[in-house]
N, C-alpha and C positions, 0 to 999 in steps of 0.2 A: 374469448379464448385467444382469436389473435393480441388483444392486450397484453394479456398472462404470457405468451411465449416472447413476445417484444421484451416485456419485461424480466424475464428471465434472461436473454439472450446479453441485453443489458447489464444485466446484474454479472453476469460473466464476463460478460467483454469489458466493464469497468470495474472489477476486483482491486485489490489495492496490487498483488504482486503483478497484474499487468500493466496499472498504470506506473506502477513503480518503472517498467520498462519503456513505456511512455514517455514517461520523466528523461529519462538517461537517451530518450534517441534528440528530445527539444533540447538538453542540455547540451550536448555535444553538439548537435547539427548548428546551433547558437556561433558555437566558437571552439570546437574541441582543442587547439592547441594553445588555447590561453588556459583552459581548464586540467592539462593533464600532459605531462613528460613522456605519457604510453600515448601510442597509437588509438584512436579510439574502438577501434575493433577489440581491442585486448580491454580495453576500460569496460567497454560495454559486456564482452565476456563475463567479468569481472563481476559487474554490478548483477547482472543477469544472472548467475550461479547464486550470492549471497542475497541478493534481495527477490529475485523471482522463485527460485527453482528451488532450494534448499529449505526456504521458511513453510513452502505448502509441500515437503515430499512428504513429512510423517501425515498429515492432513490427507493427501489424495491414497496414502497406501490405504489410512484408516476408512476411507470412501471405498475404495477397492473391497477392503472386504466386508464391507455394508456396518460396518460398527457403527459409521455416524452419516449425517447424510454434510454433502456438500459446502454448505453454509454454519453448519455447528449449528444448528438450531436450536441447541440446550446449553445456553450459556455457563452451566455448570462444567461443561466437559469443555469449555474455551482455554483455560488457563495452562492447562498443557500445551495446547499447539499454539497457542502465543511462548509460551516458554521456549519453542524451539525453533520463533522466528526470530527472538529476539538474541538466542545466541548465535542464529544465522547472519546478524545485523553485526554484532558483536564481531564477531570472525573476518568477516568482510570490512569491517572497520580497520580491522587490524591489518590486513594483509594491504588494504589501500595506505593508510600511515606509513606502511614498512616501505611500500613501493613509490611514494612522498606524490601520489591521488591525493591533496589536499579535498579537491570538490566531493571525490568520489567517498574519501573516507567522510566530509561531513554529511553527506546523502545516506549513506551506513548512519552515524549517528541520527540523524532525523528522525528515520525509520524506527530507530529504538527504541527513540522516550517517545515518539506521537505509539507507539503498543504498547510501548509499558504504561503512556497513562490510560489509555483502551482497556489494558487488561487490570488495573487497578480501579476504573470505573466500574469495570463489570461485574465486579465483588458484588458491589453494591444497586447497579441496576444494568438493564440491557441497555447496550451502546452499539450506534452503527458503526461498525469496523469498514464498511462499502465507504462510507461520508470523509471518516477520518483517511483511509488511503487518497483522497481527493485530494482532501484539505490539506492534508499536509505536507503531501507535493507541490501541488500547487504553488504555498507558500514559501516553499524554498525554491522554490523558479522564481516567482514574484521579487525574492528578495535579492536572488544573486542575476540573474537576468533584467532584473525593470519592470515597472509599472504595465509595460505596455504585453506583460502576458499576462494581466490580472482578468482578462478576460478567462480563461482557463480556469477558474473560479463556477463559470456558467456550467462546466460538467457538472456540479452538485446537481442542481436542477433532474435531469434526467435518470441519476441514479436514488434520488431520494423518491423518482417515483417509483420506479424500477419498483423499491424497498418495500414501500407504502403499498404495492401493487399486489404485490408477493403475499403482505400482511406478513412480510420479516420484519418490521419495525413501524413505529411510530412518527407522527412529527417531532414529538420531543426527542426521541433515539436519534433522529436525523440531525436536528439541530444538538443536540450534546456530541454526536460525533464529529457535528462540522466546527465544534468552537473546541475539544479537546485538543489540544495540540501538546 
């Protein structure tokens, strides 16, 4: 029992729209004034509304009023509330471009195509959406920050148990979510 709530508790605290916020406090704390003309309070605002808050609001109303549970555990009913993360990514793309966020607008794109290929996977099989919001921060820290945050990479570990734990997903789910990018 204490497993199962660890693992739960997990599974929340590394979500992809948290660690999305994650991402945006190690990118800026890094160097925010080589990364952005805005003050980083206003970037992370920023990032915060289109990648954390906006992609899960129709998802937590739909929780709220018990339609689905938490996790979309029926992959059928997924492609909607990826739909409406991915114009959350989209929006916040644009509004960072406008506001010349180079980093902030490629983190908005990042976002989009690692769900658009999530929600194109999941046509066809279940995929860890938990793995892929890791991985695919992750690697865009890795790439524009260095080598030396590829340990950040070690979060899969815990959330793939987290998954496994739950029995939300598979190894192979886990690993299809950790290499879809």
């Amino acid at each position: 029992m204490v497993n199962t709530k660890l693992a739960d508790v997990l599974s929340h605290v590394l979500s992809a729209p948290l660690f999305a916020l994650y991402s945006l406090i190690i990118i800026y704390a890094a160097n925010s004034a080589a990364y952005s003309p805005l003050p980083a309070c206003l970037a992370f605002l920023i990032g915060g509304v289109f990648l954390a808050i906006l992609p899960v609001a129709p998802l937590t109303l739909n929780v709220l009023k018990g339609n689905i549970d938490v996790f979309v555990s029926d992959r059928k009913r997924r492609p909607k509330f990826y739909s409406y993360a991915l114009l959350s990514y989209l929006a916040g793309a644009l509004i960072s471009h406008i506001l010349r966020v180079k980093i902030l607008t490629i983190i908005h794109l990042a976002y989009f195509f690692v769900t658009l290929s999530v929600m194109i996977v999941n046509f066809k099989t279940k995929i860890s959406a938990h793995a892929s919001g890791i991985a695919g921060p992750v690697t865009y820290i890795v790439f524009f920050l260095g080598l030396s945050y590829a340990f950040l990479y070690l979060i899969i570990i815990p959330v793939a148990w987290a998954r496994i734990k739950l029995k939300a997903h598979t190894i192979q789910q886990i690993t299809l979510g950790t290499i879809v990018l």
